[in-house]
N, C-alpha and C positions, 0 to 999 in steps of 0.2 A: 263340715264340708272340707273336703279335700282341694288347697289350691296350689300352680306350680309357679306361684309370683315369686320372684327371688325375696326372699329376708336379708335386709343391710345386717352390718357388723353389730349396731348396736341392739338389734332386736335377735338375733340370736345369739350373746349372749346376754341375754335378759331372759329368753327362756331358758339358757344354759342354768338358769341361776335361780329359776323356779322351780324346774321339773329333769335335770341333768344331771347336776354338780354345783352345789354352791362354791366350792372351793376351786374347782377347775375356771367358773367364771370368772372368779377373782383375779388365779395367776395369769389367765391369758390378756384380762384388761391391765395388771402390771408390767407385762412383757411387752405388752402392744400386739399380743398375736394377732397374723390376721385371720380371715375367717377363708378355707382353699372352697375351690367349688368346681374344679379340675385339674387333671393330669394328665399328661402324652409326654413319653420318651422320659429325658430328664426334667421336665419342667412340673411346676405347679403355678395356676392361676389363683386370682384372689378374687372376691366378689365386688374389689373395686377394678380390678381387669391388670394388676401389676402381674407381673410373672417372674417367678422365684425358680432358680436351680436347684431343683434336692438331692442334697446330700446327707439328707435324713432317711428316717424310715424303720429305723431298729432292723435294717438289714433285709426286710424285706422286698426292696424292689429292686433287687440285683439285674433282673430286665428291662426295668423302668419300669415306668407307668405305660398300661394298656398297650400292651406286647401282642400285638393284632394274632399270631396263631394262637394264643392263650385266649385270647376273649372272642374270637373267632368261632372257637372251640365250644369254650361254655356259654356260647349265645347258641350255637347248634342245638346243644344236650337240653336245655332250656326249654326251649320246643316240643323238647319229646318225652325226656323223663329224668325231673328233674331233683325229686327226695326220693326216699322209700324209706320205708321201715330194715331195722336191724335187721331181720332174720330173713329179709327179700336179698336174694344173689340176683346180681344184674354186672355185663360184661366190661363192664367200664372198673369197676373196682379190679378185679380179675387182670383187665389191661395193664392198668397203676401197677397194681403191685411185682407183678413183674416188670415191671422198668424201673421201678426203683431198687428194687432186690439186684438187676442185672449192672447196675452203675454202683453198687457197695462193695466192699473187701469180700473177697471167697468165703464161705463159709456161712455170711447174713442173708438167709431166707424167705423168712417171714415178716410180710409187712403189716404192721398194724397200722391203720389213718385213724387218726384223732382229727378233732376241730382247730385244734391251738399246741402251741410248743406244748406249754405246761400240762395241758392232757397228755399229751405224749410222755412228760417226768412222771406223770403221775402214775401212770398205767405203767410203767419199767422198773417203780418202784412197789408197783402192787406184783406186776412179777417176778420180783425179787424176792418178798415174801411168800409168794407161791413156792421159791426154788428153796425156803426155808432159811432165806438170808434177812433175819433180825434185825440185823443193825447196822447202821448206815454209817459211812465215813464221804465225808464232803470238804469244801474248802474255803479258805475264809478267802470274801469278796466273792465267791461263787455265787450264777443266779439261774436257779433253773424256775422261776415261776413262782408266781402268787397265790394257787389254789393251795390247801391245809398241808396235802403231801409235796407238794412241790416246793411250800414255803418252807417247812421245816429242816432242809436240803441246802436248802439259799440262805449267803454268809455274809448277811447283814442283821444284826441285834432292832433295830428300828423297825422293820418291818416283821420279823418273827417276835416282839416283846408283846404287841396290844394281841396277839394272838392265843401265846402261851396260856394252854401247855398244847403242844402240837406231839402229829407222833415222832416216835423216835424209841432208842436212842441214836442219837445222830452225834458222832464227832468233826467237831470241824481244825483241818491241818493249815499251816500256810500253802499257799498254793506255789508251786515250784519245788515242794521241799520232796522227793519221794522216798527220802529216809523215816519221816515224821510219818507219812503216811501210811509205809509199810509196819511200820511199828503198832499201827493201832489195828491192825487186822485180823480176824481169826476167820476158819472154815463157815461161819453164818455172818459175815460182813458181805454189803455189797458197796462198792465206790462208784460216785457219781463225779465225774469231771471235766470240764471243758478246754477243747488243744489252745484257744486261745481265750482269756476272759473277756466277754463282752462286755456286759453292763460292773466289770469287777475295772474296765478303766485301759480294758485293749493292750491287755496284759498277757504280756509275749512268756511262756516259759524258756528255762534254760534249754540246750541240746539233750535228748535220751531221757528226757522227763517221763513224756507220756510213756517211754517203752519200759522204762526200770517199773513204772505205775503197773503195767501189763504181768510185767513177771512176778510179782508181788503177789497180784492177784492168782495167776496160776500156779504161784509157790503155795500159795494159805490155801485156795480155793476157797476164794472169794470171787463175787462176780462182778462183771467190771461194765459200767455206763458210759457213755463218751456222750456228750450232749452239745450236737453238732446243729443247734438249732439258730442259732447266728452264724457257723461257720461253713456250712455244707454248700452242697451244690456249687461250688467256683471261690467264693467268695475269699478264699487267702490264697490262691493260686493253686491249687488243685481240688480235682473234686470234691475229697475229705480232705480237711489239716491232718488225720491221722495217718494219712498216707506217707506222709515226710516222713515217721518212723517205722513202718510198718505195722501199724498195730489193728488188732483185731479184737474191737469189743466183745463182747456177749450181745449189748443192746447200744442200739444207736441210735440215738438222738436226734431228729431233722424236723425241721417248721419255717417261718420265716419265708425266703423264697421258693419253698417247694408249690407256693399255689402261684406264682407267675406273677406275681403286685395282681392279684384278680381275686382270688380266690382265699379264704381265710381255712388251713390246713395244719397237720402235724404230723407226724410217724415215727413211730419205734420199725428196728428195723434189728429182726433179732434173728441168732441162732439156733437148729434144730432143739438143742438143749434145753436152751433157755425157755423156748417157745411153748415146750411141751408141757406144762399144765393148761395152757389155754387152746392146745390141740386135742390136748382130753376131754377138757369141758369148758368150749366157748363161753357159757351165759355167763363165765365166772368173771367178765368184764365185757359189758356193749354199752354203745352209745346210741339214741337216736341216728342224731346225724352221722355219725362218725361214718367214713367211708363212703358218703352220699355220691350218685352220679356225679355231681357238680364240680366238688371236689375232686374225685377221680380223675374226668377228664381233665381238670388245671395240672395236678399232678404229672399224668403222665405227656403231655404237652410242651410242657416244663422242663419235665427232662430229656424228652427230646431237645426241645431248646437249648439246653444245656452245654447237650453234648454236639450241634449241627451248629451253635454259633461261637463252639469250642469257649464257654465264659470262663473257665478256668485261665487258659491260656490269658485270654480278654486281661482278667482278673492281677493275674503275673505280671504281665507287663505295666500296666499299672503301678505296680509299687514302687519303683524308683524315682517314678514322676512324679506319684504327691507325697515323697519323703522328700525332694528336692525342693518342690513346691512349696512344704508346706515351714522346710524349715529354713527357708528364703524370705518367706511372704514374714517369719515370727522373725526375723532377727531383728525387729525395731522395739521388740518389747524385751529383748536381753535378760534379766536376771528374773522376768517374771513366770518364765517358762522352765519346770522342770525337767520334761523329757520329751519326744517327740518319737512314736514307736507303733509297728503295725505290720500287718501281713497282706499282700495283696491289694483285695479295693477294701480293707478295714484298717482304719487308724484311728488313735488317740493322740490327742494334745493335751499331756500331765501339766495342770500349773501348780505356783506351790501355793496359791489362796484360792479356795473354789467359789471366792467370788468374784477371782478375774476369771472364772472360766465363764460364769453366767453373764459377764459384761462381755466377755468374748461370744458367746452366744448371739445375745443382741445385738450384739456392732456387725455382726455378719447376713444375720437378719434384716439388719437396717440398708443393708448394701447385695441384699437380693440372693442368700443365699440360705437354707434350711440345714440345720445341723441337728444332731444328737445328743442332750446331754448323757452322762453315765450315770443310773441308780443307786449301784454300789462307789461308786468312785467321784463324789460330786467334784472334785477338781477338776476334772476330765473330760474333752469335751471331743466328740464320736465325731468320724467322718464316716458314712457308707454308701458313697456313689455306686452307680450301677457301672456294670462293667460294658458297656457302652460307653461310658466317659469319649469325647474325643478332643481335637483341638480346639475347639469353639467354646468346649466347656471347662477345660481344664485353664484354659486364660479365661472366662470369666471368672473363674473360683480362686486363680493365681493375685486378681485385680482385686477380688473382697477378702481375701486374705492378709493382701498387700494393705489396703484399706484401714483397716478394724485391728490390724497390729498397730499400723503408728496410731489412732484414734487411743487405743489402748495406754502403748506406751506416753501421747501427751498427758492423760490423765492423770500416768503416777511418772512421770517425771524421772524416765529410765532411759537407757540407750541400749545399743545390741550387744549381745555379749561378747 
């Protein structure tokens, strides 16, 4: 029998830990996570009724939580039609993809919608070998996904070892280096890289990185990925990050907030070129869902949103404030802080022990604010407000910042630097 009686904290996870995740129950009981049971704008609620600022999300809710034309939208489509099968066309996909194709660099066409970022690596790496590019050059701390083709891409040894042997060959460069990386290229390479690392620790490259990347690739013909699925749509203060250098992938990367914090989405977003073995013969890659009404209409909603509440802009201005903010609020923890670094509404706080970043985690938790840690980068501890951010919220995040640095620093018995 189906009932909609709320479950306290402790009974869910207790079925976390029967039928979920035993090991997910674990850490969230060592963490003290709570258990959310909603969101509107920047907040989340708890099922004991506290209410937390998120500045979590792995980059997702760039418009917050339940962005009324976004859910607006796919409460309408719901109603009316709201899966189908792969081989059904229906106008909603058709709408998407022209609004996404019409907000990318000239020359990116074709939209593909996946379910998830990682479908989205996945599929740009199956048409890479469509375009007869073998072999793959990636970068270490790089992370484009957990599925088999997307893990083996992604420049973490921990999470690709219990796997092995994955495909490939796959090399992996330092990331920033575009001399290393040019070197390993020939005419059946393709490159997968992101303008700024997410989960590698909000890892800013040097000036002319990504475009020396570019040339490399059009010098060897090699084909080049930009995997713009933390960073797209506003999120480092313009549409794409690869817009700062002009560059123009073959395939492009997007997920994350392309479903509006509503919808769960991904897309490659490719050139004529690239495109065309999958314009020969589609079946050579479909999904179920992929492309579903539902999805659709979030997507293209989104980007309208996008570009009518200008997020990039939103985005931009933003970054002076929680770089000032944030390395204001750190200066009582002085030598435990390695760096302080970001684009936009995305930043990193480098420590040099990743297990001040996990107490810095919690002490901000503790003091009502949700943060990110980083997969590849466990020092490193993710900020990704939505770009909404305003004064109300940026002094509540200035106050548990302020907060959970001296808590920090009393611990280990430091001053500012």
């Amino acid at each position: 029998m189906i009932t909609e009686e709320r479950l306290d904290r402790a009974e869910v996870l207790d079925l976390y830990a029967r039928h979920v995740n035993s090991g997910l129950a674990r850490l969230a009981a060592l963490m003290a996570a709570p258990v959310i049971v909603r969101g509107e704008g920047d907040y989340l609620w708890t099922e004991g009724g506290e209410q937390l600022l998120n500045c979590g999300g792995f980059s997702v809710f760039l418009l917050g939580h339940g962005y009324p034309p976004v859910v607006d939208a796919v409460t309408r489509q719901l109603g009316t039609l709201a899966l189908t099968g792969p081989l059904v066309h229906h106008e909603e996909l058709a709408r998407a993809a022209t609004a996404l194709a019409a907000v990318c660099p000239p020359g990116l066409e074709y939209v593909h919608l996946t379910n998830s970022g990682a479908e989205a690596c996945e599929t740009a790496l199956k048409l890479a070998r469509m375009n007869g590019k073998r072999h793959t050059v990636s970068t270490e701390g790089g992370f484009h996904g957990k599925t088999l083709g997307a893990l083996s891409a992604t420049g973490r040894a921990v999470f690709r070892d219990p796997c092995e042997p994955l495909p490939g060959p796959v090399d992996f460069v330092p990331y920033g280096d575009a001399e290393a990386l040019a070197a390993r290229l020939t005419a059946e390479s393709c490159v997968i890289v992101e303008p700024v690392q997410g989960e590698g620790g909000v890892r800013v490259p040097p000036p002319g990185y990504l475009r020396e990347v570019e040339r490399a690739c059009r010098r060897t013909g090699a084909l080049l990925i930009v995997d713009e699925v933390q960073t797209g749509l506003g999120r480092t203060g313009r549409m794409w990050a690869i817009e700062e250098e002009g560059v123009t992938p073959d395939l492009l990367l997007c997920g994350k907030a392309l479903g509006g914090g509503v919808m769960p989405v991904g897309a490659v977003v490719a050139t004529a070129e690239a495109y065309a073995p999958l314009n020969r013969d589609p079946v050579l890659h479909t999904s179920t869902y992929g492309g579903n009404p539902l999805a659709s209409v979030a997507v293209r909603h989104t980007v309208e949103a996008v570009q009518r509440e200008d997020v990039p802009g939103r985005a931009a201005a933003l970054e002076a404030r929680l770089r000032d903010l944030l390395t204001d609020g750190l200066a009582p923890c002085g030598p435990l802080v390695r760096e302080i670094r970001g684009r936009g509404a995305l930043f990193g706080v480098e420590f040099h022990q990743p297990a001040h970043a996990g107490e810095f985690v919690l002490d901000l938790l503790e003091h009502g604010v949700v943060v990110c840690p980083t997969g590849n980068a466990l020092g490193t501890v993710r900020f990704t407000p939505s770009a909404f951010f305003g004064e109300r919220e940026l002094a509540l995040l200035a106050a548990a910042v302020e907060s959970s640095a001296a808590a920090l620093a009393a611990r280990h018995g430091c001053g500012p630097r």
